[in-house]
N, C-alpha and C positions, 0 to 999 in steps of 0.2 A: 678605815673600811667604809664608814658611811660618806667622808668623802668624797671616794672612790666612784660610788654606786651615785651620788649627787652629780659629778662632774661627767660621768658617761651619758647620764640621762638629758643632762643639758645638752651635749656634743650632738645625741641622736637628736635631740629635737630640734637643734638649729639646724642639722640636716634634714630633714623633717620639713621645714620650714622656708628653707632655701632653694628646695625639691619640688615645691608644688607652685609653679607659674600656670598662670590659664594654659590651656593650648590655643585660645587666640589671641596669644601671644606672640605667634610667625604665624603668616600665611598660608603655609601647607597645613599647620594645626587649626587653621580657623576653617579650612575645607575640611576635614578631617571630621570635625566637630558637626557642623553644615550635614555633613553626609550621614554620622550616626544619628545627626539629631530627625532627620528625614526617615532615616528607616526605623527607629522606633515609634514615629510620629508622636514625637516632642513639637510640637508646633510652636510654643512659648520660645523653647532654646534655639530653633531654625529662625523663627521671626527676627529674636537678638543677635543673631550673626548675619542678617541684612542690614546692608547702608541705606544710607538716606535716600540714595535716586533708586534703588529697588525696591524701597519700602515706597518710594512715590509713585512707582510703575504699578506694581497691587494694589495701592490706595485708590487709582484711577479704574482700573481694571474691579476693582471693588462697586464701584459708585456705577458701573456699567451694567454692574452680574444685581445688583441692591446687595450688597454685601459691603461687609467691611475690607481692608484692603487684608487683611488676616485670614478674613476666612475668604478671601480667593485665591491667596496662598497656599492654603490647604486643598481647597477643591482642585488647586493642580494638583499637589499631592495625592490627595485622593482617586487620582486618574493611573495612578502607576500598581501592575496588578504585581510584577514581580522586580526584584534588582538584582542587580551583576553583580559578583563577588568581586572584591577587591584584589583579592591573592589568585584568583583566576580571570580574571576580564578584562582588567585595566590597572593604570599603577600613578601612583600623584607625584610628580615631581616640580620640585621649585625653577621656574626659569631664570637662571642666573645672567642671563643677558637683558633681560626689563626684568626691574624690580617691580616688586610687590603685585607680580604674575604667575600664575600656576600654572603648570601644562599638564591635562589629566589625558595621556595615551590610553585607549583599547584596543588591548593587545591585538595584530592583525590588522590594524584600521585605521582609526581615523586622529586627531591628534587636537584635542581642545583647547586653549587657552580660558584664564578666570582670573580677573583682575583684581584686586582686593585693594581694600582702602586702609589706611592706616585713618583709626579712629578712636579719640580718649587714650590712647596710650596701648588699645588692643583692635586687633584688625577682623573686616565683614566684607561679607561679598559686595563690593560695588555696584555692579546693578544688575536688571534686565537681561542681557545678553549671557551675564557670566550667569546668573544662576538656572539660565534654559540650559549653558554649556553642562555643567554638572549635572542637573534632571538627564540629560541627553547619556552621557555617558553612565548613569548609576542606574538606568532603566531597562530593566530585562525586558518585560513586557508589560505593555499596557491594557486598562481593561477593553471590553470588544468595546466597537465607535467611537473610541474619548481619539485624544491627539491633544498633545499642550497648547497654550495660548498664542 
C-alpha cells in the first residue's frame, strides 16, 4: 500500500514537472506573456521578454526622455488608457511560413506581423517595430494627446 501511494506521487510529480516549460518557450507564448505582462503592468516581466535591439531602441529613446531606457518603456505604456480583448478584437497566430514570426490579426482589419528572436534557449520580442506592432494591436484606447513613439 505505501508503495503504491510512493509510486503515484512520484508519477504526478514527474508530470508535474515535465508540464511546466516557460511559455517563452515558443513564440506565440513569449507574445502571450509580453501581452499579460503589459496589461498587468509588470514592467520587470515585459522588460525580460525584450531582445537586445528593442531593449537598445528604449535605452536610446531613454537617454532622450533623461530616463532609463525602462522607464521609457513604461511611459509608452503608460500612454494606453484601455485594451482590446483577445477573445473579442484580435487572435495570435504563429506564421508557419517565416519562422519565429507572429501574425497578431484584429479581427475586421488589419493584420500584424512580430518577430521574435530565439534567445538562451527562450524566445523575446526582437525589436522596435515588433513591439509598436503588439502596442498597436492590444490598444483599445489611448489617454487624450499621448500617441506612441
Amino acid at each position: 500500500m505505501n508503495n503504491k501511494i510512493v509510486l503515484a506521487f512520484s508519477i504526478l510529480t514527474l508530470l508535474l514537472i515535465t508540464s511546466c516549460g516557460r511559455v517563452s518557450d515558443s513564440p506565440k507564448g513569449c507574445v502571450t506573456s509580453f501581452i499579460i505582462a503589459v496589461e498587468e503592468h509588470d514592467m520587470g516581466k515585459a522588460w525580460g521578454l525584450l531582445g537586445q535591439d528593442a531593449q537598445s531602441y528604449f535605452n536610446t529613446l531613454g537617454e532622450r526622455q533623461r530616463r532609463s531606457g525602462k522607464g521609457a518603456f513604461e511611459n509608452e505604456i503608460d500612454k494606453i488608457k484601455t485594451f482590446r480583448n483577445l477573445r473579442k478584437d484580435y487572435a495570435i497566430h504563429e506564421d508557419k511560413s517565416v519562422q519565429d514570426t507572429i501574425k497578431m490579426i484584429v479581427y475586421g482589419g488589419r493584420e500584424f506581423r512580430v518577430n521574435i528572436a530565439g534567445d538562451e534557449g527562450s524566445y523575446k520580442i526582437k525589436d522596435e517595430h515588433s513591439v509598436r506592432n503588439i502596442l498597436d494591436v492590444i490598444t483599445g484606447t489611448l489617454k487624450p494627446n499621448e500617441k506612441f513613439y
